[in-house]
N, C-alpha and C positions, 0 to 999 in steps of 0.2 A: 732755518732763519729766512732764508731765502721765501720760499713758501708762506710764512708769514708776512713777508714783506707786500710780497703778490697781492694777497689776500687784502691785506690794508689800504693800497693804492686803489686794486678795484671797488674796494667799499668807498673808498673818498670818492672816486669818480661818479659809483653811484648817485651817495650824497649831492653832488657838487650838480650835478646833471639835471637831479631830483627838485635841487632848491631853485636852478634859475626856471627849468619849465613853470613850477610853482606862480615863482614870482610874476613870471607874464602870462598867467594865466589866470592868474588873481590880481592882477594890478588894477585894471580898468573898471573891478568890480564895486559896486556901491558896499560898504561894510553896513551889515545892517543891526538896530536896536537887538536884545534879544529880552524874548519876553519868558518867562516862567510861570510851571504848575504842578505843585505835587499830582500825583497818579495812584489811584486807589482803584486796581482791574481785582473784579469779586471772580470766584471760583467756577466753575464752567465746567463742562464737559471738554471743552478744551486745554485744561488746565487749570492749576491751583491759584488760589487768590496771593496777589501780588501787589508789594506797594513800591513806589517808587517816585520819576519826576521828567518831567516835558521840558528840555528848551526850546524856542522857536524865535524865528522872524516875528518882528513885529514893528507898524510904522507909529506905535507910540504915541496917536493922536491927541493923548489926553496929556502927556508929557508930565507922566509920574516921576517920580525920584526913583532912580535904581538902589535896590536892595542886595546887601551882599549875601551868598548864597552859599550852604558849606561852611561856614566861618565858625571856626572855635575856640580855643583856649590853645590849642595845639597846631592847629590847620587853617593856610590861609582860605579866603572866599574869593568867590566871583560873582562882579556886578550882574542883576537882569534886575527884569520888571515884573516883578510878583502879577499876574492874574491878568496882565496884558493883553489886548485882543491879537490874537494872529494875523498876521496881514493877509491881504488880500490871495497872491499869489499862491498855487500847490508849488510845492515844497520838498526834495528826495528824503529820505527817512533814511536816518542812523539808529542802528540799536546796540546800546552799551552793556559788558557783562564783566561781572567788577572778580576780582581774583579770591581763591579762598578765605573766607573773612572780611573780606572786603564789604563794600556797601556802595551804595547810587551816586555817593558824593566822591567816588576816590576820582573821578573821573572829568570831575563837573569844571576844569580848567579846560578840557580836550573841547565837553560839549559847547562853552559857552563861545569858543573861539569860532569850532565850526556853526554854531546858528549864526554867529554874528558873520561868517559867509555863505550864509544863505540855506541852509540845511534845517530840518526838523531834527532834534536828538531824542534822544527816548533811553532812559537805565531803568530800571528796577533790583531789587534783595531778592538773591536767590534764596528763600527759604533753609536753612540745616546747614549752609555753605556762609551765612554772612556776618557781620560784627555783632553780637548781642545773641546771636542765634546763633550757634555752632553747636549742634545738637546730631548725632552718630548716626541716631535711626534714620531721619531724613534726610542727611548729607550723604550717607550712604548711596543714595539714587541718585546717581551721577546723570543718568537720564533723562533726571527732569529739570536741569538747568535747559538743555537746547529746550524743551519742550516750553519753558519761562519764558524765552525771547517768543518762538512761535505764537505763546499764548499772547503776549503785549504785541507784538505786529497784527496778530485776527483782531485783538483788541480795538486797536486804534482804526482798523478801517471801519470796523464798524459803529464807530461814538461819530453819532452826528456833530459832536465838536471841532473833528481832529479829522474824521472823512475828507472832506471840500479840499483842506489843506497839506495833503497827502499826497506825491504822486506814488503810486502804487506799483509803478514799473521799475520804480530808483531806489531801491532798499540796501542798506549797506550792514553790517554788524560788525561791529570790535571787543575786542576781549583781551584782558589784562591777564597773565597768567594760568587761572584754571578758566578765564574768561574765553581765555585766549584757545585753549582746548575746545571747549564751547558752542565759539562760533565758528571751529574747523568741523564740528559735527553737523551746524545745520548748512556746511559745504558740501557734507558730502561723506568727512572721513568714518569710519566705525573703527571701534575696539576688538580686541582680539583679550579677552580678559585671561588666555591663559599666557599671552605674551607678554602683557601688564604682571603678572606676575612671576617668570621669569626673569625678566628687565629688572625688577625690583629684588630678586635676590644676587643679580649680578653687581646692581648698584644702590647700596639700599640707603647710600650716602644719601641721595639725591630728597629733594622736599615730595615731589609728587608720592616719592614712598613712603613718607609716613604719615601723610595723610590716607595711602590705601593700606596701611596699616592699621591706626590709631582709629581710623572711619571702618574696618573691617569691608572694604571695598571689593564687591564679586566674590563674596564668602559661598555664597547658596548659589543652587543651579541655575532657580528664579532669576536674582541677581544678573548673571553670569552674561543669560537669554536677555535680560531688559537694558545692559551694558552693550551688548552687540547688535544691538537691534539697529536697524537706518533711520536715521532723525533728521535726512533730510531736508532743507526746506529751499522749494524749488523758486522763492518770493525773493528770497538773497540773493544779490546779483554779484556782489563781491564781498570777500571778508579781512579783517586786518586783524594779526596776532600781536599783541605787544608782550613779548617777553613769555612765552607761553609754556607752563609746565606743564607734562601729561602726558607729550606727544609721542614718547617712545611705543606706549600703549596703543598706538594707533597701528591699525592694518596697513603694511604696505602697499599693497594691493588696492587696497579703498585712498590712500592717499593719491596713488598715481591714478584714480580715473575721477579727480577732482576737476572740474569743465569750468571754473570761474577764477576769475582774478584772485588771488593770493597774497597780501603783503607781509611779508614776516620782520618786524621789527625785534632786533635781539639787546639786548644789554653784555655790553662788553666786558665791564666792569668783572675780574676774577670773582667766581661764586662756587665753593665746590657744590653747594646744594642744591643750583640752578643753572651749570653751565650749559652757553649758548651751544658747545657744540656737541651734547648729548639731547636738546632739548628743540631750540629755534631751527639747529642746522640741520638735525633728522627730518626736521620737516620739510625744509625746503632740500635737503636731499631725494626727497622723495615726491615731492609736488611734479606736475610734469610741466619743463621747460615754459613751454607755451604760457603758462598762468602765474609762474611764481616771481614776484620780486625778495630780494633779502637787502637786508637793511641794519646793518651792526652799529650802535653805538658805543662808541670803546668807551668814553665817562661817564655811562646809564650804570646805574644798577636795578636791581629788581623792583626795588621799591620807587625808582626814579619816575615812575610814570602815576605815582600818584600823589596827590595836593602837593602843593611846594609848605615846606614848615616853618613855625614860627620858631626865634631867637628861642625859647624856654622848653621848644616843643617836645626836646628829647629825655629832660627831666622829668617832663608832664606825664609822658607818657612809661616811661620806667619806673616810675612811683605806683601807675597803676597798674602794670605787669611786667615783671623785669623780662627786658632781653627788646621788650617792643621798640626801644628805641632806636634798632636799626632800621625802622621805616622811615626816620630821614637821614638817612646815610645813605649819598650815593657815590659815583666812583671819583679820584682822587684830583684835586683840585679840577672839581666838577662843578657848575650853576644848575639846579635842579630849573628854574625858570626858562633858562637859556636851553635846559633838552625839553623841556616841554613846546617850546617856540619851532626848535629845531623838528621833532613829532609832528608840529600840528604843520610845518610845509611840506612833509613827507606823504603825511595824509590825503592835505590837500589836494597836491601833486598826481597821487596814487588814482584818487577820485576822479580828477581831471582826465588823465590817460584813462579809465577804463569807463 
């Protein structure tokens, strides 16, 4: 008990630390318009064709009406200005990687906040991993999600749209869950596929294992070699985990000779299928000192860091596949807006220091 208490104080200190640098470190700053554009990158030798969506600065000269963005029957939106020009200034680039099943928009609250402080954002649909798409044979290549962010960051330097307004030194990447795996691979870490499945007959509770169940994940030897392989990408200068499943799968070894800043944001909220402390904490048990922050929030739950929902939303979406309705259940007398707020000066903060 004691132990847990420990644990809690130094997370609130965290937090509490976290939020004031934040705050004056962003206080003086001008909030800026954010302008939007869907992303249609064709298939390359660098990777496979990918759709997705841009926010950005913009000074709004023509003073459009902002359009809500993401907004559904179930899912709130967020203001921008559809086809806006980018302003003048380069820009650091964020790139977003949304959780298994997930898609471009679970995120589009995080993006729109940080454009509106001054950041390029950038998601796209991992292919065989996303909503409408959850197909075995390509979700199987776990592979090719890092390789998806790689493909949309060589992307965007190179469209003379989005070049100019790019700094190319300030690249950041976050990831939701298996996003959150993701952007720990173009840190740095690699797989260990016979450890991946180990881990998963020790714990086969857990969600990352039945998705490398139900996906047949590192079945073949092929598999096994394109799973372990380094994906690298040396353009990432830091990366942020929210809630991240996967990570037990990761090489020790390749965790500790991670060289860049680390934020690991956990959901506190009891989950036996995603606890933080087989999942968020492995990881930052193993990051080294030097790089890692950790970041618990006790009324997140897993599903917390995506769209805040609407009053009908958990009907809507039960009607269309039961069970789905715990994507807006977060932890117990919780504001899913209010961790969203709280996320985005963690971020902030996170981005600030490093």
């Amino acid at each position: 008990m004691l132990r847990r208490r420990q644990i809690a104080f130094f997370t609130l200190m965290i937090l509490g630390a976290s939020s004031l640098f934040c705050s004056n470190a962003h206080a003086d700053q001008p909030r800026h318009e954010t302008g939007f554009q869907k992303l249609e990158i064709p298939a390359s030798d660098q990777g496979r064709a990918l759709s997705g969506a841009i926010w950005y600065p913009t000074e709004n000269v023509t003073h459009t009406t902002a359009t809500l963005i993401a907004d559904n029957a179930a899912f709130v939106g967020e203001k921008a200005i559809i086809d806006a020009a980018p302003d003048a200034q380069p820009h650091p680039l964020i790139v977003l990687s949304h959780g298994f099943g997930g898609n471009w928009r679970n995120q589009a609250w995080l993006a729109t906040s940080l454009a509106q402080a001054g950041y390029i954002v950038a998601a796209i649909n991992h292919p065989g991993t996303t909503s409408r798409d959850l197909e075995p044979l390509k979700g199987a290549r776990l592979w090719q999600r890092p390789a998806d962010i790689s493909h949309l960051v060589t992307a965007l330097e190179q469209d003379a749209r989005w070049a100019p307004h790019i700094d190319t030194s300030d690249i950041s990447a976050i990831g939701h869950s298996l996003g959150g795996w993701t952007v720990l691979e173009l840190a740095g870490a690699r797989m260990d596929a016979d450890k991946m499945a180990q881990d998963c007959q020790r714990h086969p509770e857990l969600a990352a294992c039945d998705v490398v169940r139900d996906f047949a994940i590192g079945k073949t030897a092929t598999d096994r070699t394109n799973l372990e392989q380094n994906l690298r990408d040396p353009r990432i200068k830091r990366v942020i985990s929210l809630d991240l499943g996967l990570a037990r799968g990761f090489s020790e070894d390749s965790l500790g000779h991670i060289t860049i800043p680390t934020l690991v944001i956990a959901a506190g909220s009891p989950n036996p299928k995603l606890p933080a402390k087989l999942e968020s904490r492995y990881l930052f048990d193993h990051l080294p000192a030097k790089y890692r922050t950790l970041i618990v929030l006790e009324n997140a739950a897993h599903f917390s860091f995506l769209q805040s929902c609407k009053p009908n939303a958990i009907n809507l979406l039960e009607a269309e596949k039961p069970g789905d309705g715990i994507i807006c259940k977060d932890g117990v007398k919780s504001d899913r807006p209010q961790i969203h707020q709280e996320v985005t000066q963690q971020v902030l903060a996170f981005l600030a220091r490093h």
